[in-house]
N, C-alpha and C positions, 0 to 999 in steps of 0.2 A: 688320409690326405693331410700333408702338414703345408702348414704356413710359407710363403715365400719371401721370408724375412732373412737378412745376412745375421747369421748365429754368431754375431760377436759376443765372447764372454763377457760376465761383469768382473769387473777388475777394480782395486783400489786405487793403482797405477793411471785412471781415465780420469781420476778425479782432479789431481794433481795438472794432466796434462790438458784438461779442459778448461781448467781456472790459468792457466796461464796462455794460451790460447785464445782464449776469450776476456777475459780478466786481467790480463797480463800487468797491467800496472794498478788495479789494485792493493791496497797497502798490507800488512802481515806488522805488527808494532810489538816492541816487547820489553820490558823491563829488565836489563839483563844483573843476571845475579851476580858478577864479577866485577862491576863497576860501581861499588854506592858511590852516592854524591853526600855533602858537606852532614844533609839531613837525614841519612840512612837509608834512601829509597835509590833504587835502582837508577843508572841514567838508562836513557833510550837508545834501544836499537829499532832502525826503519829499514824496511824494503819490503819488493813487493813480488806478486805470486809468480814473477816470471821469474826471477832471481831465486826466489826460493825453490821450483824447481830444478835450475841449474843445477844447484849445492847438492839437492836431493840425488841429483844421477851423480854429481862427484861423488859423494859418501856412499852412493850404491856403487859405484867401480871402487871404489877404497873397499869395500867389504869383500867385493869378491878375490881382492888379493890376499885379505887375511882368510880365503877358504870358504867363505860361508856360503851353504847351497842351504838348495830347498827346503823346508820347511826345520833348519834350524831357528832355536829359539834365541833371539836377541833382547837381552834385557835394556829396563833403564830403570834410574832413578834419580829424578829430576821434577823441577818443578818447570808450567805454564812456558812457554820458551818456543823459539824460531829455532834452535838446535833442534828442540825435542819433535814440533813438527817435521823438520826434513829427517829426522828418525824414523816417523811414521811410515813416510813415504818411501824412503830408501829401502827399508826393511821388510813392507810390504809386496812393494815393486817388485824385488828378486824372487818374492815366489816362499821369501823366507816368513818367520812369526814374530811380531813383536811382542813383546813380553813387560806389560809396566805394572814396576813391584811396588807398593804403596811403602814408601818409607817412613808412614806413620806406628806401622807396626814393631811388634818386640823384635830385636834382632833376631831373633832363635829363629820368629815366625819367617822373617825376610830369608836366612838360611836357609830353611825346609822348604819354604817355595822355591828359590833358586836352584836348589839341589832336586827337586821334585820334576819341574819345568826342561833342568837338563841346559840352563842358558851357556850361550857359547860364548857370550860376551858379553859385559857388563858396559852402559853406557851412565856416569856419574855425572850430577850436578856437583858444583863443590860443595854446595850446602850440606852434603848426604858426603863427602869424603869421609868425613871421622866412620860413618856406619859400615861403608863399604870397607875401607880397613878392617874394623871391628870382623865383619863377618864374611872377610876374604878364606881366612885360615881354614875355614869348615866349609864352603864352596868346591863339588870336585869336578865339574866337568869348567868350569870356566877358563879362558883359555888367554883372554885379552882386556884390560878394563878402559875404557878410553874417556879422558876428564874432559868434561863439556867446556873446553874455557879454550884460547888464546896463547901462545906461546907467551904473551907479557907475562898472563899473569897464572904459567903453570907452574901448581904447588911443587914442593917436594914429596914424593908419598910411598910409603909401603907396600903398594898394591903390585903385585906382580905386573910384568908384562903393559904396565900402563904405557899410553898411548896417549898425545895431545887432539883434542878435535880438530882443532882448526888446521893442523900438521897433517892430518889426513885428510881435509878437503884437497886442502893448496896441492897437496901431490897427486892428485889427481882430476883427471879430464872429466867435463861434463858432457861427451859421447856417449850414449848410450839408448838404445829402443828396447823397452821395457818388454820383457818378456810374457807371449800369452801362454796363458796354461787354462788349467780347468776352475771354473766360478768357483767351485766347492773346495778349494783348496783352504787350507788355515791361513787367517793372516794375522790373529791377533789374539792374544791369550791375556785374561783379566782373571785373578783368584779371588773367591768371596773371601767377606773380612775374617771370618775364620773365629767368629763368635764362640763356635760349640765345636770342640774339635779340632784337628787341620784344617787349614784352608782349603780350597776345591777348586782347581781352573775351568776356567770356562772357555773355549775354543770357541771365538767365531770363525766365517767365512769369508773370503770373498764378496761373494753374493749376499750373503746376509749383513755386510755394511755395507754394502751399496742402498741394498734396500729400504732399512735402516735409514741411512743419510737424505736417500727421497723421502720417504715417509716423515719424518722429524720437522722437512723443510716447509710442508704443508701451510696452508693458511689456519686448519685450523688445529693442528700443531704447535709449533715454534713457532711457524711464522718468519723463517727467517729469505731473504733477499739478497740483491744485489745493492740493495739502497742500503743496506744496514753494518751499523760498525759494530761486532759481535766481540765480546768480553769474558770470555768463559771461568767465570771463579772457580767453578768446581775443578780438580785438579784433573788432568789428563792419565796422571795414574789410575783414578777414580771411574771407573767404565770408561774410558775411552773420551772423557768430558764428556760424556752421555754424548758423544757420535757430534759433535759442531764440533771438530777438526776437518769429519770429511764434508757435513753438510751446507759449511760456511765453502770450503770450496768448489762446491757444486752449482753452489748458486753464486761464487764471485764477494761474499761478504767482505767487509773490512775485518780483520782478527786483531784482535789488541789482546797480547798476555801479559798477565801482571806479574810472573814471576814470583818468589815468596811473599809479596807485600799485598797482606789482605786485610792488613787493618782498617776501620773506617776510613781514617786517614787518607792512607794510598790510595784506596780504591775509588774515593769520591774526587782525589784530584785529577785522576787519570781517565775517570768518565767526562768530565769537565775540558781534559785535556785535547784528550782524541774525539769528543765528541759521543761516545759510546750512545746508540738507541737499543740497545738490549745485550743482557747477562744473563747468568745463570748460575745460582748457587743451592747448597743447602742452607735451611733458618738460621743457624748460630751465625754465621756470616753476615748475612742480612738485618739480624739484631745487631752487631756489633755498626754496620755500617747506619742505620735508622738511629742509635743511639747519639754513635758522633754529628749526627747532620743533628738533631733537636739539640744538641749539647752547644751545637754553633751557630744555630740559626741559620742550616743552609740549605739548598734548593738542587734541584736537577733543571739542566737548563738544553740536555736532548734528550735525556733516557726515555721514551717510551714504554720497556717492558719489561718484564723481569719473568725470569721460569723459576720457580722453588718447588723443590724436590727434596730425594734423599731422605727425607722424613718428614711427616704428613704438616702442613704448613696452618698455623695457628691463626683462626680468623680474624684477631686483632691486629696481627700483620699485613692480612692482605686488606684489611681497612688502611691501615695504616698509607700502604704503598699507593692506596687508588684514591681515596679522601682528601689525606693531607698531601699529596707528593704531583695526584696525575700519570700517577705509573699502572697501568694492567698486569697486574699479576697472574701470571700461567701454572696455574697449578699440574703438578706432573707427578706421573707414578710409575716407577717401573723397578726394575732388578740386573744385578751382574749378570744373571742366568736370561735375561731378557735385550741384553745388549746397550743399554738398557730398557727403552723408551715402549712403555705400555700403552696409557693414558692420559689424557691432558682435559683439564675441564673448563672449554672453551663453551662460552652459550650459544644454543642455537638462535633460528631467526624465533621461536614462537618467545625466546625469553626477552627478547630487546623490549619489549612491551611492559614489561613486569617492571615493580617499583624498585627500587635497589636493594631493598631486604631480601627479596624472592630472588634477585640476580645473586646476591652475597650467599644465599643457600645453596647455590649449585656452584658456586665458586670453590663453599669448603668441601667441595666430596674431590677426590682425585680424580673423578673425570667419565668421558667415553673413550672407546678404545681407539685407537688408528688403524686403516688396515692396514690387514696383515696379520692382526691379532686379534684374538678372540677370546672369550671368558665367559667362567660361570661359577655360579655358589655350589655346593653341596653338604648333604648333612654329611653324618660320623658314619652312611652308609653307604657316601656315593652316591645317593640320590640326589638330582638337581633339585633346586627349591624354585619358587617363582621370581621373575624379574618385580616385585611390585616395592621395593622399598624398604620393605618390613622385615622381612624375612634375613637373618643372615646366617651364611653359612665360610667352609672353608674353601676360598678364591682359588681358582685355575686356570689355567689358559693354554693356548698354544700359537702358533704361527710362523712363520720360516724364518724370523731372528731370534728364537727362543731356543734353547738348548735342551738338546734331546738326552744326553748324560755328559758326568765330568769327564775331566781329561784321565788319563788313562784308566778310566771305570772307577773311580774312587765313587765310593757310596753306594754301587752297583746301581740299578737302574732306577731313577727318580719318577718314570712316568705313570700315572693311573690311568693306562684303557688310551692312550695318547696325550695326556693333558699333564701340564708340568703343574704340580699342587706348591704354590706361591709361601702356605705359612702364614698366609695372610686372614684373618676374617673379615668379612665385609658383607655389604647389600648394595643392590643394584635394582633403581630403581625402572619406571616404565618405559624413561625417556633411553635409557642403558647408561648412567652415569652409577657409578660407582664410588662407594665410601667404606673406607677400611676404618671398623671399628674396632679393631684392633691386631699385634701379632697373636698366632694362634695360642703361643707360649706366655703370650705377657695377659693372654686375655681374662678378669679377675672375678672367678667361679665363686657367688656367693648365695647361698640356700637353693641351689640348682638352677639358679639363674647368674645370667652373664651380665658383667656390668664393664661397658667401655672403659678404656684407662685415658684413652685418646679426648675423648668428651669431656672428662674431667679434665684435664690439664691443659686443654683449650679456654676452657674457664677462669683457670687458677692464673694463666699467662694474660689473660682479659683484664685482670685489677690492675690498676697504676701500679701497685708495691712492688707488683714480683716479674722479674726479670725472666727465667726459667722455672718448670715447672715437669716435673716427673709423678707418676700416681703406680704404686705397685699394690699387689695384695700379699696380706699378712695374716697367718693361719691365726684359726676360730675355733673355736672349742664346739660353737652352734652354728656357725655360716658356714665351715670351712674355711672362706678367705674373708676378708672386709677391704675395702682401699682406706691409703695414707696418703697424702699430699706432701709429697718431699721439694722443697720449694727455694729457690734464692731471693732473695729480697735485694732490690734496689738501695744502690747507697744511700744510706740516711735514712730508709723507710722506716718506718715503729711498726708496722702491721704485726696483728699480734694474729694467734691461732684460732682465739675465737671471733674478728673480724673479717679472715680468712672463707672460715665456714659459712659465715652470715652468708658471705659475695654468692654462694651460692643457692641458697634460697628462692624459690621460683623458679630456677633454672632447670631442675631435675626430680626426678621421684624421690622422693623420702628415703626412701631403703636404698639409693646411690649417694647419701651425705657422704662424704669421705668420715673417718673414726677419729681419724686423727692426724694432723701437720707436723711436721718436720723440717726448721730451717737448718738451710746449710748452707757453705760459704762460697759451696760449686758444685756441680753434677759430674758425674764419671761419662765420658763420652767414648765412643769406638773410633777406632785410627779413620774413618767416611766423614766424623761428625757429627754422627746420628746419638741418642741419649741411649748407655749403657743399662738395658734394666737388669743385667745379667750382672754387670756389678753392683748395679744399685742394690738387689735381693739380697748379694753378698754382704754389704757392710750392713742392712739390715735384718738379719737373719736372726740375731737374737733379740730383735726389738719385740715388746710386750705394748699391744693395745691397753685403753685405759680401762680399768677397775669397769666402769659406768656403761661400756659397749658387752 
């Protein structure tokens, strides 16, 4: 016997049509990249979710005269933007896949995606013009490029077949009843950064961003409402801006994009501006903007909350955010291959009670899981270990937004026994929060024991001196590996290497001292933001420990 409920699919397309519906004047705010003003920042463009859907069915009838069906793939590359949202939607609407290419990456890598993907059409920021040129010539199923900007101010360019956006709204009608088809359909293609290797897309669903975008919008989640002006730093290239494109319009939020301007600067005026109560970025972002407020003696006067992700977040930041600021910091964890949103380490009710040291310790682990997803450790045999804290092993998971293999089988099948193996190491303790001590690759094997890289660099980023902070292992004649402290120092700091070590005494066992520091005048990062250990190993590869280790 089944249920006597109306089987409507879930769709991306409801999302769109609910926020304007119900939300309808609701704002959507954005920095537009085509316009600086006197001082280099973006001017504003405003409107709101009922307008934005309009445009969304114009560009979806503009699409289907250039051809496009079903589950072709439609690229972009473009930064934070009200274009890029009614991309989303257009795109998705028809039943077709969006496709957003991180154009942080080498061109080669943007090429072999584009050409891997099969995109039908290229959708450009001008900021990314020069690339898209660059790596039109080696593109071969693309068909159309169309530049995100306004007939004022459409460049001249070499892209075949270019097309203006706004030339294709205006020409077409905003008629249209968004097509139903089956939940499980693609709607939306993200390729990991492509660390080790090709990159690898990851196809989600229908159903599985919807799901997704309820789940995220939780209380003890994101958190996110109809009361809320939402800010998404992390880029929409970037997983989907971890799902608050469709979550914000699910629930109605306010959307403010920042477009390229992510320096402290922009991004404090423009929370100041629109009133922003919550964002979302990776650390280097959030350091850059904490630096410029202490540099000017300045304050958040709505922000409530901030989510950091993307890579595991350094407890002196989230003192930082919640001591001196009054901001709640949402710690979060997840992956491309997880859509992405795993984890969030929001306290329960038994922790309200605890002093704020005991809260600040379950603040640093990345969290319990949401439903929907599930997780567990295991040794090097597949065996499950215990949820008690101590123990750790290599992190799994699964759930209906997690990806069951790449897009066209690339890597062949990634699953063990059902469970997607993350790469990750961690422990989970009784409560079910979870702490990654490290990736499985970076984790630094010494005299048979494992020593966190994550722990240490949490520490090293703890001292006033040091700005960033990376810890790799460097082979051992008797340990196998040892750790190093590869570090930036603060302008003007003197910290020397053996002040460095001292900071760490008391903090850790003896046999986790780091051997040796290494300053330097930046870190190598990956096209997400996250800290490159994979180049870091590289330009330290013929480094030699000291005489005395």
């Amino acid at each position: 016997m089944q249920g006597l409920m109306i089987g409507a699919p879930l769709l991306i397309s409801d999302l769109i049509r609910h926020a304007d519906r119900h939300h309808g004047d609701a704002e959507i705010v954005s920095k537009r990249v085509e316009v600086p003003t006197k001082d280099g920042s973006g001017a504003i463009h405003r409107y709101t979710y009922r307008e934005a859907h309009a445009r969304s069915r114009r560009l979806a009838n503009a699409l289907k005269k250039l051809g496009v069906g079903a589950t072709d793939r439609i690229a972009t590359l473009a930064w934070n933007g009200y274009r890029h949202f009614e991309i989303y939607y257009a795109v998705a609407g028809l039943g077709a896949v969006i496709h957003t290419i991180n154009p942080r990456l080498f061109p080669d890598q943007v090429g072999y995606i584009a050409n891997h993907a099969e995109d039908r059409i290229v959708f450009v920021d001008l900021s990314f013009l020069p690339l898209a040129e660059k790596v039109a010539p080696a593109l071969k199923t693309v068909q159309h490029y169309v530049v995100m900007t306004d007939r004022a101010h459409m460049p001249q360019t070499s892209l075949p077949n270019a097309l203006c956006f706004e030339d294709l709204i205006e020409g077409s009608d905003d008629r249209l009843v968004w097509p139903e088809f089956d939940e499980k359909t693609a709607s939306c293609l993200c390729y990991t950064s492509g660390t080790t290797g090709n990159p690898k897309g990851v196809l989600y669903s229908h159903r599985s961003t919807i799901l997704h975008a309820y789940a995220a919008a939780l209380p003890d989640a994101l958190n996110v409402s109809a009361r809320d002006v939402v800010l998404p730093v992390v880029p929409m290239f970037h997983v989907n801006a971890w799902g608050l494109p469709y979550s914000c319009a699910l629930v109605g939020a306010k959307l403010v994009f920042p477009g390229q301007h992510l320096d402290g600067r922009s991004l404090h005026e423009l929370f100041e501006q629109e009133g922003v109560t919550m964002s979302a970025g990776v650390p280097t972002v959030w350091l850059g903007l904490l630096n410029y407020m202490k540099e000017h003696k300045l304050r958040f006067s709505s922000l409530k909350a901030v989510v950091i992700g993307g890579s595991a977040c350094p407890p002196a930041m989230i003192r930082s955010f919640q001591d001196e600021h009054g901001v709640q910091v949402i710690h979060a964890w997840g992956m491309t291959e997880m859509s992405p949103l795993g984890t969030v380490s929001t306290l329960k009710g038994k922790h309200l009670g605890a002093d704020k040291e005991a809260q600040y310790a379950v603040q640093n682990k990345q969290g319990r899981v949401l439903f929907g997803v599930d997780m567990k450790i295991v040794d090097s045999d597949g065996k499950e270990l215990p949820n008690d804290g101590k123990a750790f092993g290599d992190l799994h998971v699964k759930g209906p937004w997690i990806t069951t293999s790449y897009f066209k089988g690339e890597g062949g099948d990634p699953l063990r026994d059902g469970w997607f193996p993350t790469g990750d190491v961690a422990t989970i303790d009784p409560d079910g929060y979870m702490q990654i001590t490290d990736r499985s690759k970076d984790v630094i094997k010494s005299g048979g024991e494992w020593i966190s890289s994550i722990d240490l660099e949490n520490i090293a980023v703890a001292h006033p001196d040091i700005v960033e902070a990376a810890v790799i292992g460097i082979r051992h004649p008797k340990w196998d590996e040892r750790p190093i402290v590869v570090a930036v120092k603060k302008p003007g700091a003197g910290i020397t290497r053996e002040e460095l070590l001292k900071f760490y005494e008391g903090k850790i066992a003896k046999w986790w001292m780091p051997d040796d520091v290494a300053f330097v005048e930046q870190l190598p990062h990956t096209a997400t933001g996250k800290l490159s250990k994979l180049a870091l190993r590289g330009e330290f590869k013929d480094y030699r420990l000291p005489e005395s280790t």
